[in-house]
DRENDO-1510 file (C-alpha; in Angstrom, 1 decimal, always signed):
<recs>
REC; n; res; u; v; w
REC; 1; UNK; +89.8; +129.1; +142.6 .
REC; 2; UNK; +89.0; +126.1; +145.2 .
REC; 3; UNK; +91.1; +123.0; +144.8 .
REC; 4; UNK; +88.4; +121.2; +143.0 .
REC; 5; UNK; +87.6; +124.1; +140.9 .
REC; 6; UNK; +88.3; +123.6; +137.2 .
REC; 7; UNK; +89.9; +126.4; +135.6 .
REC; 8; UNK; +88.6; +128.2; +132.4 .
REC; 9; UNK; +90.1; +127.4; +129.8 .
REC; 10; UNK; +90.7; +128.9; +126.8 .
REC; 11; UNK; +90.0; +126.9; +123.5 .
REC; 12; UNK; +91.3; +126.8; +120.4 .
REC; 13; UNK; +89.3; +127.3; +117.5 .
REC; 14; UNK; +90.5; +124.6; +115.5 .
REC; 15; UNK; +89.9; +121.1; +116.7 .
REC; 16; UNK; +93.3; +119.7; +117.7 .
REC; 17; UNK; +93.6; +116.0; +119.1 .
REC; 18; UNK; +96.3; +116.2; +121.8 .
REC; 19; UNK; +97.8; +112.5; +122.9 .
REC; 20; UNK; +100.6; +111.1; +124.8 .
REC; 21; UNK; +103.2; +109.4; +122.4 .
REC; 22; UNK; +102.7; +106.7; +124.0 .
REC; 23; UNK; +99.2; +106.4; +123.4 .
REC; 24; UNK; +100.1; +107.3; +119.8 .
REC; 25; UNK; +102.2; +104.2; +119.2 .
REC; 26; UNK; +98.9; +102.4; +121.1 .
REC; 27; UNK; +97.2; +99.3; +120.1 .
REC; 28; UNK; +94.0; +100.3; +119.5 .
REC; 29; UNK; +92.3; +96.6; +118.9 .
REC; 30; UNK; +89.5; +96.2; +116.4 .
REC; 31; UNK; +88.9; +99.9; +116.3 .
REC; 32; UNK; +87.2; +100.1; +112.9 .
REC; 33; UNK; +88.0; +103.9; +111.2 .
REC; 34; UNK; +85.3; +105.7; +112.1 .
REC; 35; UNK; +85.5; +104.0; +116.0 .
REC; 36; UNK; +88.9; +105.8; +115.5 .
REC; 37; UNK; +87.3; +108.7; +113.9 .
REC; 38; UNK; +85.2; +109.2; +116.7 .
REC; 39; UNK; +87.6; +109.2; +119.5 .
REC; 40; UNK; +89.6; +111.7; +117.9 .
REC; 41; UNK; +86.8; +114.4; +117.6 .
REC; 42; UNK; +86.4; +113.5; +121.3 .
REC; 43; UNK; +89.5; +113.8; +122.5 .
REC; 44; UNK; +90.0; +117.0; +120.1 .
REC; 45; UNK; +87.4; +118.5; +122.8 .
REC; 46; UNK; +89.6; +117.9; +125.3 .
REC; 47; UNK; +92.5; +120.2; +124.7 .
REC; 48; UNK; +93.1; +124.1; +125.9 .
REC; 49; UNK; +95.2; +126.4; +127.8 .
REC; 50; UNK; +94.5; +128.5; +131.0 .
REC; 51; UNK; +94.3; +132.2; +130.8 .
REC; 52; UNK; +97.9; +133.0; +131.1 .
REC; 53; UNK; +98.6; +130.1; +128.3 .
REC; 54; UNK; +100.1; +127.8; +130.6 .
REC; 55; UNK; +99.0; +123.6; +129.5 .
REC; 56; UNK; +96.9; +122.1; +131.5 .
REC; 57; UNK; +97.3; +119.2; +133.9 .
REC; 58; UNK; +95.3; +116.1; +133.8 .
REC; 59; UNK; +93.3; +116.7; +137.2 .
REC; 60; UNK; +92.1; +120.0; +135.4 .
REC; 61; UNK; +91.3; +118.5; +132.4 .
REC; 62; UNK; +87.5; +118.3; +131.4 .
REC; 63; UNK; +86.5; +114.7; +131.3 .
REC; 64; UNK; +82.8; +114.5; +130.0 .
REC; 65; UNK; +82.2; +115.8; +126.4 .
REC; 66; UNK; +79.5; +115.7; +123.8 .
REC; 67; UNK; +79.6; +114.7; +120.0 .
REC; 68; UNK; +76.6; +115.3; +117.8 .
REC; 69; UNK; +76.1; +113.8; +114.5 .
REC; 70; UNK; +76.2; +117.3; +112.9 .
REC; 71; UNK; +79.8; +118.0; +114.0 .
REC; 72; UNK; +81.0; +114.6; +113.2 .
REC; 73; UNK; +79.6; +115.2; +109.7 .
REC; 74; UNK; +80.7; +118.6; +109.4 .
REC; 75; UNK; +84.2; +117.4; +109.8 .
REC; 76; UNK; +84.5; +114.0; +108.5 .
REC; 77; UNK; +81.8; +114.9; +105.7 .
REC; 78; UNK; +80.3; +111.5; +106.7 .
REC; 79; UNK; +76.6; +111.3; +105.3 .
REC; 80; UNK; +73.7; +112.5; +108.4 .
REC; 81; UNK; +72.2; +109.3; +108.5 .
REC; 82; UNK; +75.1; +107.3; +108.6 .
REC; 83; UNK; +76.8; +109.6; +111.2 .
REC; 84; UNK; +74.1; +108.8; +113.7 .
REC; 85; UNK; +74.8; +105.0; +113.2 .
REC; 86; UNK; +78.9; +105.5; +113.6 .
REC; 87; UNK; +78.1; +107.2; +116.8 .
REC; 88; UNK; +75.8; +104.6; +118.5 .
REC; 89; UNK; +78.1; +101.7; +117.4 .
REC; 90; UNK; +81.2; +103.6; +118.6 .
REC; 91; UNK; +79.6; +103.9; +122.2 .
REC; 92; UNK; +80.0; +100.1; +122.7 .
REC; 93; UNK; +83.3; +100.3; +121.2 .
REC; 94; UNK; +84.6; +102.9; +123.5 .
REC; 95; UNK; +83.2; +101.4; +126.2 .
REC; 96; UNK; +84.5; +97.8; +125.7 .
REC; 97; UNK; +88.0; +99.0; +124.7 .
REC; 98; UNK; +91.1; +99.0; +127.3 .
REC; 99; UNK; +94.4; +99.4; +126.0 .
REC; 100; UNK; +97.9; +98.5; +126.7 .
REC; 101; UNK; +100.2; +101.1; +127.8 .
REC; 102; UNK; +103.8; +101.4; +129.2 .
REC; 103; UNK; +103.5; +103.2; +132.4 .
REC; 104; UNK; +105.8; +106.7; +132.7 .
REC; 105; UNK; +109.2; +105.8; +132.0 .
REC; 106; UNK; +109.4; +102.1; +133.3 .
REC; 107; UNK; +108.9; +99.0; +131.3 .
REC; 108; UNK; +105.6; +97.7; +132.6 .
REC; 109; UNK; +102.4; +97.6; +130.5 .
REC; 110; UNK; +99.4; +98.6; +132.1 .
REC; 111; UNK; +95.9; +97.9; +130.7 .
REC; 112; UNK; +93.2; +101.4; +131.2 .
REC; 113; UNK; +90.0; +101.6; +130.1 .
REC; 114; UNK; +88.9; +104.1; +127.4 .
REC; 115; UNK; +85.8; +105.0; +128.7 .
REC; 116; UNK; +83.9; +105.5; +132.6 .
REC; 117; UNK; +80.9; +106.1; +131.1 .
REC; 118; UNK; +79.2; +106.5; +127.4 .
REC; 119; UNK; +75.6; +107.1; +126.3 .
REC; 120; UNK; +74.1; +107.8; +123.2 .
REC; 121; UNK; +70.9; +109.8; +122.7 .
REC; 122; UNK; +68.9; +109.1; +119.3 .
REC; 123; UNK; +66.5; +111.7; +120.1 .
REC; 124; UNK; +69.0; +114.6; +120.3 .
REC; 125; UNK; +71.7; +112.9; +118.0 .
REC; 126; UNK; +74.4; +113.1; +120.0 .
REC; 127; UNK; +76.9; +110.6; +122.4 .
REC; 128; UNK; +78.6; +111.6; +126.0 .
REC; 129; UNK; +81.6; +110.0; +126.8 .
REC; 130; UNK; +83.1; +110.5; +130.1 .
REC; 131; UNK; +87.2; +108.9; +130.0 .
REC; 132; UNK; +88.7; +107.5; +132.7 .
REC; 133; UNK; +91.2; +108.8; +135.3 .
REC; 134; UNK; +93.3; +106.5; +134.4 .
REC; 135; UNK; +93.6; +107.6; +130.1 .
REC; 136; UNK; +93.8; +111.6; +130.9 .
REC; 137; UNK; +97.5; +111.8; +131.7 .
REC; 138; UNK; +97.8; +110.3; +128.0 .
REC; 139; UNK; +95.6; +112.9; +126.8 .
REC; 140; UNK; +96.9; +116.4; +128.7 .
REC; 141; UNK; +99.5; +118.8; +126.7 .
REC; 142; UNK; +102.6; +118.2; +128.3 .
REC; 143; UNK; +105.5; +119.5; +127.3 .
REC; 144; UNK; +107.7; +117.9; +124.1 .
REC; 145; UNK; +105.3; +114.4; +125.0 .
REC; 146; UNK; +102.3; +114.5; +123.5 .
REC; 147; UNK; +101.4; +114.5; +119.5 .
REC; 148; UNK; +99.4; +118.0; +118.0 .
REC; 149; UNK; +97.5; +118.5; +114.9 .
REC; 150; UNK; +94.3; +119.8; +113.3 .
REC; 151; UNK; +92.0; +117.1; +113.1 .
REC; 152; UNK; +90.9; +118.2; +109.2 .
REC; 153; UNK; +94.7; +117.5; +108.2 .
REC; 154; UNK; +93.0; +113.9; +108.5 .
REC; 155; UNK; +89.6; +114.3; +107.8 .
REC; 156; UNK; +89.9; +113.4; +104.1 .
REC; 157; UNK; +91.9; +109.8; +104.5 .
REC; 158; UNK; +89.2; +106.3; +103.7 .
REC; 159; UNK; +91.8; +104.2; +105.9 .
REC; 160; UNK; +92.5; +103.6; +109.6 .
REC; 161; UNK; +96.1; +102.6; +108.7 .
REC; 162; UNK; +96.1; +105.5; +107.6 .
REC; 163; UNK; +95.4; +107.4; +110.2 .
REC; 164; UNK; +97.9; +105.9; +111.9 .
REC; 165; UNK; +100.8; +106.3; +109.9 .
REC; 166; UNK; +100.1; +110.1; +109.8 .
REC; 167; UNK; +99.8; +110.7; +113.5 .
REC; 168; UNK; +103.2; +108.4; +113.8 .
REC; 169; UNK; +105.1; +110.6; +111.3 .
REC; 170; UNK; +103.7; +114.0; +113.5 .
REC; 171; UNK; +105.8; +112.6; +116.4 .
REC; 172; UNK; +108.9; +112.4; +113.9 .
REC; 173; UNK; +107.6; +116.1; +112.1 .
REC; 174; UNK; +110.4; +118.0; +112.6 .
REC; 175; UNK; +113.4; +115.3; +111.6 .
REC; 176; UNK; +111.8; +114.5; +108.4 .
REC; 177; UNK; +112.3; +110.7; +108.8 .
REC; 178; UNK; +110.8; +108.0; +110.8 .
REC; 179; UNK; +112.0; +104.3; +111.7 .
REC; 180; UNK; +110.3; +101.6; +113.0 .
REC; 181; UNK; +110.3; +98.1; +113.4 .
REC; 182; UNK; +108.1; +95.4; +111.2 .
REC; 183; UNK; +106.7; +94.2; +114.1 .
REC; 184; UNK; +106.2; +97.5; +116.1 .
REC; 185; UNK; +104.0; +98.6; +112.7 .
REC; 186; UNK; +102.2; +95.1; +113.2 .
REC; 187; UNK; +101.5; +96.0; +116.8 .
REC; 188; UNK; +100.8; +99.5; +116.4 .
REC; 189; UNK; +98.0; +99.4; +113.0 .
REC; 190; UNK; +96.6; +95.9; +114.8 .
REC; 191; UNK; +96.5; +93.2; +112.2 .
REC; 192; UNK; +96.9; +90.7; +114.0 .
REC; 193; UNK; +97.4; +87.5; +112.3 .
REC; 194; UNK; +96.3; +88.6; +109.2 .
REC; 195; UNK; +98.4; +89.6; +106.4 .
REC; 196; UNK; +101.4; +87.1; +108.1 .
REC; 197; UNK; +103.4; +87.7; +104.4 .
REC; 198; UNK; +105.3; +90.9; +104.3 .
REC; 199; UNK; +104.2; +91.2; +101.1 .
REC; 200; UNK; +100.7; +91.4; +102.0 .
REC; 201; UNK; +101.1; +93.4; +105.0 .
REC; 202; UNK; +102.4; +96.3; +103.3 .
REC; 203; UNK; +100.6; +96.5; +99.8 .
REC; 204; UNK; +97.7; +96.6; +102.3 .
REC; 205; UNK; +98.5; +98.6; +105.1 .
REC; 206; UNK; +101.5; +101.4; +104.9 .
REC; 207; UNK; +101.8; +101.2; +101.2 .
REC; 208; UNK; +98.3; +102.3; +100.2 .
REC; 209; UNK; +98.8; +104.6; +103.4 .
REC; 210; UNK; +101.4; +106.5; +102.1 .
REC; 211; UNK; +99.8; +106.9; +98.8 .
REC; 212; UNK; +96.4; +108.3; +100.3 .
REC; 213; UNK; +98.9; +110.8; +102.5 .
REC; 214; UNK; +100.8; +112.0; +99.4 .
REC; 215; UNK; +97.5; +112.3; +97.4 .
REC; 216; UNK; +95.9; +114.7; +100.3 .
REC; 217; UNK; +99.3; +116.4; +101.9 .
REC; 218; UNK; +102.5; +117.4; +99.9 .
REC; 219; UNK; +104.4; +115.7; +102.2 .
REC; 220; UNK; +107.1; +113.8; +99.4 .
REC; 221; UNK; +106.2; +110.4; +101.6 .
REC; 222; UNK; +108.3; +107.5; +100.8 .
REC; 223; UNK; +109.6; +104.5; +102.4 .
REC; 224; UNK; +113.3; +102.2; +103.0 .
REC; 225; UNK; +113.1; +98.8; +103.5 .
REC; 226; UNK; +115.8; +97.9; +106.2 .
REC; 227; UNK; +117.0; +94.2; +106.0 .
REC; 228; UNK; +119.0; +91.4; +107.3 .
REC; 229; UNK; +119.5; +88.9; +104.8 .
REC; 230; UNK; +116.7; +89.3; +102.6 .
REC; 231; UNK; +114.0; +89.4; +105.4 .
REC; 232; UNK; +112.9; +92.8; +106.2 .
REC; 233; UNK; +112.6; +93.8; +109.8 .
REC; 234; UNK; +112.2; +97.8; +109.9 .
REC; 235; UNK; +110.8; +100.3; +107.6 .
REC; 236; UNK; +112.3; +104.1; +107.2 .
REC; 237; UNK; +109.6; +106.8; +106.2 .
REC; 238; UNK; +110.9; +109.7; +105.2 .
REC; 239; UNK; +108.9; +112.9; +104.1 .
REC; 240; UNK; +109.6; +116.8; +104.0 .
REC; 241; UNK; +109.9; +118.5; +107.5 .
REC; 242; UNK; +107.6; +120.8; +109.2 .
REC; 243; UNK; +109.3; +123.8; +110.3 .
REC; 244; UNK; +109.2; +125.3; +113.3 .
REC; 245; UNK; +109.2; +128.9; +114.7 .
REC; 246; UNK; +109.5; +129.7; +118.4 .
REC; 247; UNK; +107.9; +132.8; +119.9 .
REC; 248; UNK; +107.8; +133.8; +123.3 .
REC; 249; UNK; +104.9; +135.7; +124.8 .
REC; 250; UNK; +105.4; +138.7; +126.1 .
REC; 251; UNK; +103.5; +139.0; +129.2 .
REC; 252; UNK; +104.2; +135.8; +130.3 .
REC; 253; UNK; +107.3; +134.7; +129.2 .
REC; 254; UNK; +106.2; +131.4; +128.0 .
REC; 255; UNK; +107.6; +130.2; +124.7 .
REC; 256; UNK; +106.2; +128.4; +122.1 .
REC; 257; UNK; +106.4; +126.5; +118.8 .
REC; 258; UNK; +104.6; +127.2; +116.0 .
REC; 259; UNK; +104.4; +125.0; +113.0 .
REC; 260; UNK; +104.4; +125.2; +109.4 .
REC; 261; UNK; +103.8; +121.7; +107.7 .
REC; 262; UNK; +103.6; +121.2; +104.3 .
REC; 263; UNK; +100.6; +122.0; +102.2 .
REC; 264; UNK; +97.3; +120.3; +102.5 .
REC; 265; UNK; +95.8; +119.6; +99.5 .
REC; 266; UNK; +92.6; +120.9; +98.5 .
REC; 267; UNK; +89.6; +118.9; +97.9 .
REC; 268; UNK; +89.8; +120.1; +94.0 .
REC; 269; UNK; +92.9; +119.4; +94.0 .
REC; 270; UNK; +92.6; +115.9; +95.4 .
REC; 271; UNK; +92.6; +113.2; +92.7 .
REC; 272; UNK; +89.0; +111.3; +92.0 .
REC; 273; UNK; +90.3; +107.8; +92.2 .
REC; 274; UNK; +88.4; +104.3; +91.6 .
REC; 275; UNK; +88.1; +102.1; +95.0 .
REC; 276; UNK; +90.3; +99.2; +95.2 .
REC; 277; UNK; +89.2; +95.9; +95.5 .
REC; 278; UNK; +92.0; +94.6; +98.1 .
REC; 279; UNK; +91.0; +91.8; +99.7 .
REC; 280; UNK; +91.1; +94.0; +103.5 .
REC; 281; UNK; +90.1; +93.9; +106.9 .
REC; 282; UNK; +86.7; +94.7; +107.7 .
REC; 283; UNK; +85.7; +98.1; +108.7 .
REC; 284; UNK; +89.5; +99.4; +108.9 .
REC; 285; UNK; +90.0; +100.8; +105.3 .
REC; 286; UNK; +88.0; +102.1; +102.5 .
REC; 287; UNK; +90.8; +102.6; +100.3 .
REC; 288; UNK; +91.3; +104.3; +97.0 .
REC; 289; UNK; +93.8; +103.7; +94.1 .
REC; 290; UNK; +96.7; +106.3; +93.3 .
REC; 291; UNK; +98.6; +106.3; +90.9 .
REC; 292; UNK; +101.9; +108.1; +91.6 .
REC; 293; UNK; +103.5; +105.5; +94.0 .
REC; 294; UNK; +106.2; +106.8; +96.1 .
REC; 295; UNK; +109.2; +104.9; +95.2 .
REC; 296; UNK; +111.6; +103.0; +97.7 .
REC; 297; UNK; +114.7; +103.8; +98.0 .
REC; 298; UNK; +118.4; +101.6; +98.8 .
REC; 299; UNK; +118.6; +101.3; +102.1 .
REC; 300; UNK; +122.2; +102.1; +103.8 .
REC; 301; UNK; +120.8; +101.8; +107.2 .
REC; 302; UNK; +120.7; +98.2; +108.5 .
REC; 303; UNK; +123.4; +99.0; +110.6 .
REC; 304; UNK; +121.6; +101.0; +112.9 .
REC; 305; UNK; +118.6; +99.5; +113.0 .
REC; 306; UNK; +119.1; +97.9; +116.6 .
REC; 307; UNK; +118.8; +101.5; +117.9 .
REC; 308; UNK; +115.6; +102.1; +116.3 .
REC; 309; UNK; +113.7; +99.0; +117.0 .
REC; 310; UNK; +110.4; +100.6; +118.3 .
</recs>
């Protein structure tokens, strides 16, 4: 294989988004869900192993991949028509969007760009997005940094925030808890200066979130509020753990995890639910009403919380 060879690689059979945490805790702008949606199912393309099972690096990642309005609708069940439309108004989208990363382990925040090059094709139904140079490091399986799972685990949610919220708790998957700061969720679900009450912010962001989890995963997703004073500044998630199992290949010695999360619901088992009339941003939810609200609980960890603010 020449130096600027690509090597084959071997894909998985499941669509699997693979991304840097950092570009998990990412400030994706005014991403509406299916923009989201969208870049997912790309970047799900992206992932793969060599032929020994070894991860790839960036410089031998693909960067150009197709999406068609069939497969978008075959796995977010979106209407055909409508799937065409998400796909020519997310080309703009992608390519408009930079976002703001820390860079490796130092504190600066660098600014990439999504996208090189996107075009969408009405007669053949389809987008082709070429990413950056800059954005592949963020999206290559490396080792303990970067967030895995089947794109259909989220194929079911109505809500960007969402979204979000589940690929957060998948960095924390294996502790069974999750603690962040008030204004880290702010940053990190993009609101902006909207919903500037606490109140507000979270009966319409990680509230309804973690009810629209619970109602399609039997995750047990709850929520502490951490305080000082009576002003709270962090949230604790807490939800059953995945476990994990570690084999090691025989041939090549390489070990890996395997996980077993909790139990997706089905879609018959999945509660039909009247749409709420939340007063929302545009384009970022299309929520639905549940009613077995998980349940805070006393919080005994304000103490700590300096440790945990991002």
């Amino acid at each position: 294989m020449t130096k600027n060879q690509l090597p084959k690689v071997l894909n998985s059979k499941t669509l699997k988004p693979y991304k840097n945490k950092k570009l998990n805790t990412a400030n994706f702008g005014n991403f509406t869900h299916t923009d989201y949606q969208v870049f997912l199912h790309l970047i799900s393309k992206i992932g793969g192993v060599d032929e020994v099972g070894k991860y790839l690096q960036p410089e031998q990642l693909q960067r150009e991949h197709v999406l068609t309005a069939k497969e978008f609708n075959e796995v977010f069940s979106a209407d055909i028509d409508n799937s065409y439309k998400f796909l020519k108004k997310s080309v703009d989208k992608l390519m408009k969007t930079d976002l703001t990363i820390t860079r490796n382990e130092s504190s600066e925040l660098w600014r990439i760009n999504v996208c090189s090059m996107a075009k969408y094709s009405k007669t053949e139904g389809r987008i082709i997005v070429k990413f950056t140079d800059d954005i592949m490091p963020y999206l290559s399986q490396v080792r303990k940094k970067f967030v895995l799972y089947n794109l259909k685990e989220v194929a079911n949610f109505g809500s960007l925030y969402t979204t979000r919220l589940y690929e957060l708790i998948q960095e924390f998957k294996d502790t069974g808890y999750m603690l962040k700061s008030v204004e880290k969720l702010r940053d990190i679900f993009a609101v902006g200066d909207s919903f500037k009450l606490y109140s507000d912010f979270k009966r319409r962001t990680f509230d309804h979130a973690c009810k629209e989890i619970n109602n399609n995963h039997e995750l047990n997703l709850g929520y502490e509020e951490i305080k000082e004073g009576r002003k709270v500044i962090a949230v604790k998630f807490v939800f059953k753990k995945t476990r994990i199992h570690k084999v090691t290949n025989q041939k090549t010695g390489i070990e890996k995890n395997f996980y077993v999360k909790p139990k997706q619901t089905t879609k018959k088992e999945t509660k039909k639910v009247a749409n709420s009339k939340l007063d929302i941003l545009e384009g970022q939810m299309s929520f639905q009403e549940i009613k077995k609200e998980p349940q805070p609980i006393q919080s005994i960890f304000s103490k700590v919380l300096n440790k945990f603010k991002s």
